[in-house]
C-alpha positions in Angstrom: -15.6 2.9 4.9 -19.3 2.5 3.6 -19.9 1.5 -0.1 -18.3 4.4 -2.3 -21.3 5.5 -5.2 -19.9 4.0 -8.6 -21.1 6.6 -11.0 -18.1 8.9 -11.0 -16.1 8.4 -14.1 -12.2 7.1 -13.0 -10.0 10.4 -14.0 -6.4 10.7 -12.3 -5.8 14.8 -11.7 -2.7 15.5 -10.8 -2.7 17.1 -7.5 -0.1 20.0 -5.8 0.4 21.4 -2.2 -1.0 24.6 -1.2 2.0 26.1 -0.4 3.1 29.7 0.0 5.0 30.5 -3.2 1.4 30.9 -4.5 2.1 28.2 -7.1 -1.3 27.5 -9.0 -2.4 23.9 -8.7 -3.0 22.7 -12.3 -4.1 19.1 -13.6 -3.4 17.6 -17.2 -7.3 16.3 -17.3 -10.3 18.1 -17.7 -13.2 16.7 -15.9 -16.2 16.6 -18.7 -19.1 18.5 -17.4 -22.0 16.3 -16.6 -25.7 16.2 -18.2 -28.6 18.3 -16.5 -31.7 15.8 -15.9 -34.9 16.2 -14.9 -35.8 16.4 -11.7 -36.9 13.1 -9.8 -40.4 13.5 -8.0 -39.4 14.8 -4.4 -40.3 11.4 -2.5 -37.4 9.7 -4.5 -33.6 10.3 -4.3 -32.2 9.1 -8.2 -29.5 6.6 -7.3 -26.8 8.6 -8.8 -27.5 11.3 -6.6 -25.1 12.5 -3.9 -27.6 12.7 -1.4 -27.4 8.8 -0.8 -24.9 9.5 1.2 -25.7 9.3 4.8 -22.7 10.3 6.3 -23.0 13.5 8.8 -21.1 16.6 9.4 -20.5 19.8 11.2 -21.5 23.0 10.1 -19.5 26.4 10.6 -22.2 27.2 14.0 -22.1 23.6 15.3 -25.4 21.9 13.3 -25.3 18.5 11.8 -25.7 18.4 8.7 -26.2 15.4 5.8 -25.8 16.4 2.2 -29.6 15.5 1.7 -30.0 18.9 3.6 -29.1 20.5 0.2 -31.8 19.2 -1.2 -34.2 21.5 -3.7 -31.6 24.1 -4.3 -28.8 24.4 -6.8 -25.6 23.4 -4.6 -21.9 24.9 -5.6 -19.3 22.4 -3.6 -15.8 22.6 -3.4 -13.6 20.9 -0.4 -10.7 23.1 0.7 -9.0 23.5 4.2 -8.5 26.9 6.5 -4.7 26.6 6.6 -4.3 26.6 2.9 -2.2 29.7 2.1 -2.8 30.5 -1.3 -5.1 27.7 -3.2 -8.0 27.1 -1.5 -8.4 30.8 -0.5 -8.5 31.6 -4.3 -11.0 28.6 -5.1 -13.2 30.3 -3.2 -13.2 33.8 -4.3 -13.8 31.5 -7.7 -17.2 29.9 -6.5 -17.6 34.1 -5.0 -17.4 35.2 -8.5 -19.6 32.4 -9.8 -21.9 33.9 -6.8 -21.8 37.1 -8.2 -22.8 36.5 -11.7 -25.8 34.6 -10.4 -26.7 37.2 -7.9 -26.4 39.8 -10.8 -29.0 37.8 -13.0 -31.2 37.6 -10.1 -30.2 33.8 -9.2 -30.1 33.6 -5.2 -31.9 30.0 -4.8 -28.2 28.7 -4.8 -26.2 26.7 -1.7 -22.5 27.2 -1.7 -21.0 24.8 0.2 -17.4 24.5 1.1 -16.2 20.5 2.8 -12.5 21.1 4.7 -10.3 18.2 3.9 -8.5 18.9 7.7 -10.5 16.9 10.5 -8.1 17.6 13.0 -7.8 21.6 12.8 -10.9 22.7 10.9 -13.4 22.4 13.8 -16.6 24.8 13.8 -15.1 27.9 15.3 -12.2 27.6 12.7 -14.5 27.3 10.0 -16.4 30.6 10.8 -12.9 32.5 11.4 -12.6 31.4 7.5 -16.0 32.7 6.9 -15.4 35.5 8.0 -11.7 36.2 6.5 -13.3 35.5 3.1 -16.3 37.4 3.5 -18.7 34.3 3.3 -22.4 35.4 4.1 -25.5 33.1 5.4 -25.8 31.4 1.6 -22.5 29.6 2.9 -22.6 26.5 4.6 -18.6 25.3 5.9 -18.3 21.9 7.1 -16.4 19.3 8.6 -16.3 15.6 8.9 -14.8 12.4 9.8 -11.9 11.3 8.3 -14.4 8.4 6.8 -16.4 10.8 5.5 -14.3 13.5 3.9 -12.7 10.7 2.2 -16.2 9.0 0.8 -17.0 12.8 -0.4 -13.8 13.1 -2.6 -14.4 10.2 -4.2 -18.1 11.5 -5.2 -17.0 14.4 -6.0 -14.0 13.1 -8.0 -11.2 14.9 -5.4 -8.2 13.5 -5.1 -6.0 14.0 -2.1 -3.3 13.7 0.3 -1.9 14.9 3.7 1.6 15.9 4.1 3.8 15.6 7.0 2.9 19.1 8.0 -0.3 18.8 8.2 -1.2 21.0 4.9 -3.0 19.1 1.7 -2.1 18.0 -1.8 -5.4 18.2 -3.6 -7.3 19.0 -6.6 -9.0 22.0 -7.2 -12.3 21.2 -8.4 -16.0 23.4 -8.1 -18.6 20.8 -9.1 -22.4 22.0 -9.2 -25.3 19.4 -8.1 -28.5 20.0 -9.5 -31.7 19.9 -7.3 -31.7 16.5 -6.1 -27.8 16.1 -5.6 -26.8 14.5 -9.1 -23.1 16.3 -11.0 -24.7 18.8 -13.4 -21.0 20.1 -14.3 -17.4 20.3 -12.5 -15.1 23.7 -13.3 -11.0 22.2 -12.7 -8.4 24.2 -11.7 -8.0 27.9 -10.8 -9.3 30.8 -12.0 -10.4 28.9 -14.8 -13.3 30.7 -16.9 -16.8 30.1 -15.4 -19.1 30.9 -18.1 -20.3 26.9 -18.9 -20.7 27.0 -15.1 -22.9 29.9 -14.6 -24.5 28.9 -17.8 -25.8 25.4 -16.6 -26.7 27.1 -13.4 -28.9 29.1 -15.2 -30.3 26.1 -16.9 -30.7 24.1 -13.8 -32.7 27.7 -12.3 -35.1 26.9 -14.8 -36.3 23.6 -13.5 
């Protein structure tokens, strides 16, 4: 595995299945929310920034795609996987309504961005099915990646997870914003947890 980016702060979350009693996936730490800084001039990644990382993935139509891609735009990210029953289908109606307040205040300069944990099942034809289920327009981008890869992600993005023996995932349930040039502006934990401080540093990050 290539050299995992040390800036993350070491928090333990407590992680739960997606399973289909529908039982809401809850975590006894709070991820603090990150500081917004200024942009770095657009020849120079800042080291912190996610966008070091050079590993690629699939999109949703087949395109290869590194997180640098992202770059210049607000990104929302969460990682998830199609065959979740109940969880990750309701973490992203979450980042949705995030979407919606943005979209409302005239904030459309935004990626959403959705990483499946499941390399084996989540290929690109799978991933536009889920698209389409959850009513995911262009602003979407759905990938997958190597096994290598989805791991190096969660630990940037601070997700902590595990297969089970039937294939579904134990896994925190995290919606972490990047600012412009890929660094954690501010992580949302759990589900259908209040987005205000979200939208609000969104709104703050617009304004760059």
């Amino acid at each position: 595995m290539k050299k995992i980016f040390l800036y993350l702060s070491s928090i333990t979350l407590i992680c739960a299945s997606c399973t289909a009693d529908k039982q809401q996936v809850e975590s006894c730490c709070k991820v603090p929310a990150g500081k917004t800084a200024q942009q770095a001039p657009d020849s120079v990644l800042p080291g912190e920034s996610l966008y070091n990382d050079t590993d690629v993935f699939t999109s949703q139509h087949g395109k290869s795609i590194q997180l640098k891609d992202f770059r210049g735009k607000i990104t929302v990210v969460s990682m998830v996987f199609t065959h979740c029953t109940y969880a990750c289908p309701r973490l992203t109606e979450d980042i949705k309504a995030i979407g919606d307040k943005l979209q409302a205040q005239e904030i459309t300069d935004v990626n959403y961005v959705l990483v499946s944990f499941d390399t084996n099942r989540d290929d690109p034809e799978r991933l536009r099915a889920f698209a389409a289920e959850m009513g995911l327009d262009k602003r979407w981008t759905l990938l997958q990646g190597s096994e290598d890869a989805v791991r190096q992600l969660s630990v940037l993005l601070n997700v902590q997870y595990e297969k089970a023996p039937d294939g579904s995932f134990a896994h925190s349930n995290l919606i972490t914003v990047l600012d412009q040039q890929g660094r954690v502006a501010t992580q949302l934990e759990g589900l259908e947890a209040g987005n205000s401080e979200t939208v609000a540093t969104i709104q703050q990050l617009a304004k760059l």
